[in-house]
Structures are given as C-alpha cells and as structure tokens.
C-alpha positions in Angstrom: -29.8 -95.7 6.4 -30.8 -93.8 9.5 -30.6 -90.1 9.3 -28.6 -88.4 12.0 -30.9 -86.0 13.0 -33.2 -89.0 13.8 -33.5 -88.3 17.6 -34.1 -92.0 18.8 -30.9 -93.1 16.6 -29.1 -90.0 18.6 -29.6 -91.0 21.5 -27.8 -94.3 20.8 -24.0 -94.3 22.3 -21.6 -94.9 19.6 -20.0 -98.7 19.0 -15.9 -98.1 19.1 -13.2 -100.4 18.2 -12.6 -104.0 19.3 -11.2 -103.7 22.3 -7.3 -104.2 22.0 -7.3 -105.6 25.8 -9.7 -108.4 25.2 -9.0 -109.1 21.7 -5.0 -109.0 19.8 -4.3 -106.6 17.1 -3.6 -108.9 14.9 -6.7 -111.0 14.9 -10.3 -110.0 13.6 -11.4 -107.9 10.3 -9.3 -105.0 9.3 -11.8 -102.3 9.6 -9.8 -98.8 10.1 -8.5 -99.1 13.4 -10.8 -102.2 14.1 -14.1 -99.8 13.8 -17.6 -101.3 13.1 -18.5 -101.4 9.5 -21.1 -99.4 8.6 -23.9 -101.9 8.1 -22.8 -103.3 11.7 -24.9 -99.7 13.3 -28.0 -97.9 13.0 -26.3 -94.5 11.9 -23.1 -92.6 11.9 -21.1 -89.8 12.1 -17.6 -90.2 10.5 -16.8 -92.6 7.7 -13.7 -93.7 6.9 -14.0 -95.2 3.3 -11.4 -96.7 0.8 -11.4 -95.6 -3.1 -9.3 -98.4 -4.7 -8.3 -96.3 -7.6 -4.9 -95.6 -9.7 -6.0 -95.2 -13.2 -5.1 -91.3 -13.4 -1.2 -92.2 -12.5 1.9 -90.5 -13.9 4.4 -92.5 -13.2 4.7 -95.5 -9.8 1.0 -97.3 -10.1 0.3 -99.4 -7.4 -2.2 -97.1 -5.2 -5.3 -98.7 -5.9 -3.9 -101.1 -2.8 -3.5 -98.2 -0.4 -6.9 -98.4 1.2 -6.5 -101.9 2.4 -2.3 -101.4 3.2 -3.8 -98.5 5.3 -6.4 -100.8 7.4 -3.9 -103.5 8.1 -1.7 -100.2 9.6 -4.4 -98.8 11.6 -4.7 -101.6 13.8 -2.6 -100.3 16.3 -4.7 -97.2 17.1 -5.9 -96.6 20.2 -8.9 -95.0 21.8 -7.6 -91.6 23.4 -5.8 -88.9 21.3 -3.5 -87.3 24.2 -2.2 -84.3 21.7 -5.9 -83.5 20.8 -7.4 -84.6 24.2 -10.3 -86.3 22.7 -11.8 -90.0 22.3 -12.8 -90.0 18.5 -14.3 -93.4 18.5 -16.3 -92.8 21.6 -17.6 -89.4 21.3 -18.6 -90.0 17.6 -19.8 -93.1 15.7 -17.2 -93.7 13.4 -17.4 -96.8 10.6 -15.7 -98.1 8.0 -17.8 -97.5 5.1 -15.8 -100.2 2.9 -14.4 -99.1 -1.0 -16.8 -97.3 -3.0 -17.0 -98.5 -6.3 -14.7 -97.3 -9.5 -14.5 -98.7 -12.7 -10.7 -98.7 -13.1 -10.7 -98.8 -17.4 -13.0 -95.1 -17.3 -11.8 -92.2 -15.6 -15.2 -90.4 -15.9 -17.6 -93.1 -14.8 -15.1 -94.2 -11.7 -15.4 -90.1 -10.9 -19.2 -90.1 -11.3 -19.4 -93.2 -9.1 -17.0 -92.1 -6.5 -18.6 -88.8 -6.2 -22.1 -90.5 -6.0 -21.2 -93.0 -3.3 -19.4 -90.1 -1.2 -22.6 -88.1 -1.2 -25.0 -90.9 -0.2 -22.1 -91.1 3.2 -22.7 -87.2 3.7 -25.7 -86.5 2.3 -27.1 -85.8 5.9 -23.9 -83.3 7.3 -21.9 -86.1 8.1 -18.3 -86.0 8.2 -15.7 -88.2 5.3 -12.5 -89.7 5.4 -10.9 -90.7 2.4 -8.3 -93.7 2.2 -7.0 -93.4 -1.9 -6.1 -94.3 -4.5 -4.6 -92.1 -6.5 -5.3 -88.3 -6.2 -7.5 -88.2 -9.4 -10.4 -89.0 -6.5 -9.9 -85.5 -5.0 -12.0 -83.8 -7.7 -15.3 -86.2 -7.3 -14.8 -85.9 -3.4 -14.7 -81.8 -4.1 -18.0 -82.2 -5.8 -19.6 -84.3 -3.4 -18.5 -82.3 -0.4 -19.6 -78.9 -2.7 -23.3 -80.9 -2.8 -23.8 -80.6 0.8 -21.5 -77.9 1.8 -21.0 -75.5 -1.3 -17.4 -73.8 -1.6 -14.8 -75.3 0.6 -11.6 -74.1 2.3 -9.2 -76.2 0.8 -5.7 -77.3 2.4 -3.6 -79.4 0.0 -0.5 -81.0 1.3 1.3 -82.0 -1.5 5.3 -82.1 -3.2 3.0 -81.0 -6.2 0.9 -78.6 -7.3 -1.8 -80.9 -9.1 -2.8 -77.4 -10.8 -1.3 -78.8 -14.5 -4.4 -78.6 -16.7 -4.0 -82.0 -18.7 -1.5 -84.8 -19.1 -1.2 -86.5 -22.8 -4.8 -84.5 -23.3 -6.2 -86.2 -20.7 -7.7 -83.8 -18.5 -8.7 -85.6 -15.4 -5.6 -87.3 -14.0 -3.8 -87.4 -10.5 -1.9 -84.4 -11.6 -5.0 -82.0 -12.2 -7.3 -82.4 -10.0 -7.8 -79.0 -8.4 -7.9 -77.4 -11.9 -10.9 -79.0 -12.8 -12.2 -78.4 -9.2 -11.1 -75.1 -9.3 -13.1 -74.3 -13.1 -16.4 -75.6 -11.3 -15.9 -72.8 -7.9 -15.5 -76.3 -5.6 -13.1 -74.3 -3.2 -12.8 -70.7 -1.8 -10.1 -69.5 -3.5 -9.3 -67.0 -1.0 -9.2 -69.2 1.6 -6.8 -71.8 0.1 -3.8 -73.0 -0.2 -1.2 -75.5 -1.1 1.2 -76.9 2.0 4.6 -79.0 1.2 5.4 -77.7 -2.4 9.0 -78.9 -4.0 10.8 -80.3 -6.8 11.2 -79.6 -10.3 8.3 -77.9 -12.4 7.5 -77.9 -16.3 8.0 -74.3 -16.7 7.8 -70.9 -14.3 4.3 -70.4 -15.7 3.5 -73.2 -13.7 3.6 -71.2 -10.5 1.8 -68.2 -12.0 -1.2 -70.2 -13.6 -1.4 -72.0 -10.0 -1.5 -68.4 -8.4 -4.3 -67.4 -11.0 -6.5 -70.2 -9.6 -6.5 -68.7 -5.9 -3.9 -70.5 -3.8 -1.0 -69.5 -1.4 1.7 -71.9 -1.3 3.6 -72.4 1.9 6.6 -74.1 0.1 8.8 -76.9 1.6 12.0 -75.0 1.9 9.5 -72.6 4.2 9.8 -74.9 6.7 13.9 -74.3 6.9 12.8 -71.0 9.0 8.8 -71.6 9.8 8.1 -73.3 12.8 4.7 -75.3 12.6 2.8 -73.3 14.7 4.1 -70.4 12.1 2.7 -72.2 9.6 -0.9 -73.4 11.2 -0.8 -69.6 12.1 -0.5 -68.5 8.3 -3.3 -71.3 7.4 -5.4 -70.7 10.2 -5.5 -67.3 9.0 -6.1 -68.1 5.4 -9.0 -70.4 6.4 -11.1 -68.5 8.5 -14.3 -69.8 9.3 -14.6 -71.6 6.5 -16.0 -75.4 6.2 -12.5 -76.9 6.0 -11.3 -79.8 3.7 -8.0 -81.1 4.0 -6.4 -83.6 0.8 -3.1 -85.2 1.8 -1.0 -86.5 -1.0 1.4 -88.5 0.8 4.6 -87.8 -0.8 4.2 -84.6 0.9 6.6 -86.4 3.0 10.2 -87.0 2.4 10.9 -90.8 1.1 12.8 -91.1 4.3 9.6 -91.4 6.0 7.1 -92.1 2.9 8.7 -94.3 0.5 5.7 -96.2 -1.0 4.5 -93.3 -3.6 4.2 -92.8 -7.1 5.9 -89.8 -7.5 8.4 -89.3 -4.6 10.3 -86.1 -4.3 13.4 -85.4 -2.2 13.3 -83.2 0.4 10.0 -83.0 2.0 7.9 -82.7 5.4 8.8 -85.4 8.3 5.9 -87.0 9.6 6.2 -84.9 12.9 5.8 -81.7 11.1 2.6 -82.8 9.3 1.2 -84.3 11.8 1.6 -81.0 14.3 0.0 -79.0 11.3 -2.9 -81.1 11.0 -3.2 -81.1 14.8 -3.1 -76.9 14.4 -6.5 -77.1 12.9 -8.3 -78.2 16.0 -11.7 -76.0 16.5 -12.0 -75.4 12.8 -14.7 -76.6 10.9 -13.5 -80.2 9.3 -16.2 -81.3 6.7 -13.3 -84.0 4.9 -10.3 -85.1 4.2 -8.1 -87.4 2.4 -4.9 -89.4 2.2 -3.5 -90.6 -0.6 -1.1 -92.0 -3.0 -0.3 -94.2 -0.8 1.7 -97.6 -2.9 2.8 -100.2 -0.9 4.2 -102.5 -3.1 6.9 -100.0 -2.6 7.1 -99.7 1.0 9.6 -100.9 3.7 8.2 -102.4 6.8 4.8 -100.5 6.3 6.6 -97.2 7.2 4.3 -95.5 4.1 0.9 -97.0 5.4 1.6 -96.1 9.4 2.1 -92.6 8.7 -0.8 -92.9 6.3 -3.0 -94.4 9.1 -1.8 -92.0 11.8 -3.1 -89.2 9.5 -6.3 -90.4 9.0 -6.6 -91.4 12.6 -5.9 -87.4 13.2 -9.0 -86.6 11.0 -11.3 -88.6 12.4 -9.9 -86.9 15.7 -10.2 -83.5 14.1 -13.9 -84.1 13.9 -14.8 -84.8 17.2 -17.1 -82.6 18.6 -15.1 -80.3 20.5 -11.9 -80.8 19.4 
C-alpha cells in the first residue's frame, strides 16, 4: 500500500462517497456511508473497518453482526457536517477497510490478529475507526494504536466499567478490557476517564480498584445537573494535549434510543447528549475510536445501528484536518 507521506500519492484528491444525487441509497455496495474500499485507491487517511467479533460476551451475543448492521445504516450520510463545519470525505481519504480477521473459537489469536491487521491500517500515522464486535476488541486496538502512538488519552463511554479483572477465569472478555490495557501502560492514566457509568456493580470495591487503575468517572446521573459542554469542559481538561482515543460501548445509551445491546442498562445517555460530547472534542488530537456492542438481532427499525453509524460518522469527522 502507498505510504502517506508519498508526495505524488498526496497530491491525489480524495475519492468520496457515491454520490446520493446520481445514484439511490439504497442501491450499490454497503461500504460505510457508501465510501471506496480501500483496494479501490492508492492511499488513505481514515479507515473505517469492521471486527466481526462476539466471543468475549457476558450475556446478549449477537455483535459479531454489528459491523455490517452499521454499513447498511450509514447509507444515509451525507457529505457536509454542519455541527463540525467540515467535509470528512472530501478533505480526507476515507475507505472502508472491510473486517479484519478473528478466529471466533480463540480469544488470544482473534486479539493477536485484530491487533496485527489494525497496525498494518496505521502503521504510517493514519487515523482508525472501529465498527465491533464485542468490546473484547478494545484491548488489541489499545495495543496497536500504543505501536504507533505510545500511551493514549483514553475516553470510554460506557454503562460499565469494563475494569473487572476476569470473568469465570477468563481474563480477556468484553468486560475487562481496559484492565489488561491498563497492566501493559496502553493509556495515560491521568488523562482518562470513563463517560456514561450506571447500574448495579459486584461490590463497592469495584469503584475503588477502577480508581486505582487511573480513571475519572463522569457518572450517568452527572448528567441530571451537567450540561454537555460542562462535561466536554471536565474531559477536555482531563485530556490535554494528549493523542486522543475514544471507545464507545453503545449501551452507553439508554435502550430507549439503543436497544440492540448485550448488556442494556436503564437509564442512560440520549443520543443527543453523546453526540454533543463527541462533537466537544473538535481540535483535539483524535488517533481512534470505536463503536461497539452493537446487536441487531435485537433492534427495532435499525434505531441501534443509526445511532451507531451517526457516531462513527462523527469520528471520521473529528479527524478532519482542521476540525
């Protein structure tokens, strides 16, 4: 593949989506939001990639179809971002970089794979969004993105703290990811935090062993009294200057407005609130991000997957130069 700082491939202006005028939404390949694939151009920016991968659930399975539930609800992006004032498919070259391959009966090898593949898309400084899966696929992406980057700033949107340190002895599963990522220095613990945090826990501990690791929490309920620019404020501040990487599990938002999840929770985020967050951290230094736990054998008239789509499409807005 062409590297980006290849100056002849520079110079060549980005290919962006089908064009919705000329072309329905309903008809062609469902690329995210109708992009080229990545073997369709000489180089690229921003990937947007699917990891088809639910072996590390707790409870709902069914994620391992999120990547391609996402694509189908991404076809109704369009070219201009009014909120961020940027054209993310025509001021970068964005593709859809297909699934990366994970062996569904081996947690290990499918995280060595996935972590592999992620680093051959950024290997050269450019920029990665995830479509999961479960969120098991956060701690290879961490490792990758550490690879090129070192220590990240880590934003985790989440009703859970995925801090637990194993399930059934198990100790890579979607519920402990950023223990493991934390053990290996992956993010800056300083400059973390967790975003969304509810529901029942095992024990108090729980919150004090999560502390130990490095993160703030902006709770839920915080949101009763915070406005969002209150909270980007608070996370802004906790960032810094930091490369930034953002995981989104989606049940971060109430099932009112994210039913299709494997481990819903009542009382969460609407999908205005954490879409004005994510919009918050325009300027900062976005390296990745992910979306996940997205099911959609559980969903009702693709309500899970649009909201899913819309947040990717912020991303790869969030990386524009400029933005």
């Amino acid at each position: 593949m062409p590297r980006l700082n290849d100056p002849d491939e520079r110079t060549t202006a980005p290919v962006g989506q089908t064009d919705g005028q000329s072309s329905p939404r309903y008809a062609g390949l469902t690329t995210f939001a109708r992009l080229p694939r990545i073997q369709d151009v000489p180089r690229h920016d921003v990937a947007v990639v699917g990891v088809p991968f639910d072996s590390g659930v707790t409870f709902r399975p069914g994620a391992r179809f999120g990547p391609s539930a996402i694509r189908e609800a991404s076809r109704l992006l369009r070219p201009y971002n009014p909120r961020l004032d940027v054209m993310p498919f025509s001021d970068q070259q964005v593709v859809d970089a297909g699934d990366l391959p994970c062996n569904p009966f081996d947690i290990a090898q499918a995280g060595k794979e996935i972590e592999e593949a992620a680093h051959a898309l950024i290997r050269d400084g450019q920029r990665l969004v995830t479509l999961g899966g479960d969120h098991t696929i956060a701690y290879p992406l961490l490792r990758a993105m550490n690879r090129v980057h070192g220590p990240v700033a880590l934003v985790h949107f989440d009703a859970h703290l995925d801090t637990w340190d194993t399930y059934f002895d198990a100790p890579l599963t979607h519920g402990t990811p950023f223990r493991r990522a934390a053990e290996e220095g992956l993010f800056l613990p300083g400059s973390s935090a967790h975003v969304g945090i509810r529901g029942s826990l095992y024990d108090p501990q729980d919150l004090a062993d999560d502390a130990e690791l490095g993160f703030t929490i902006v709770h839920c309920a915080d949101l009763d009294t915070l406005t969002v620019r209150e909270v980007v404020d608070r996370l802004r501040q906790r960032i810094g200057d930091a490369p930034l990487y953002v995981s989104v599990d989606i049940d971060v938002l109430d099932p009112a407005h994210a039913p299709a999840t494997g481990t819903p929770e009542a009382g969460g985020m609407t999908s205005r609130e954490l879409l004005g967050i994510l919009r918050g951290f325009k300027g900062l230094d976005l390296v990745g991000a992910d979306v996940v736990e997205v099911s959609p054998a559980y969903d009702h008239a693709d309500i899970t997957s649009v909201a899913a789509a819309n947040i990717a499409y912020e991303f790869v807005s969030l990386c524009t130069k400029g933005s």
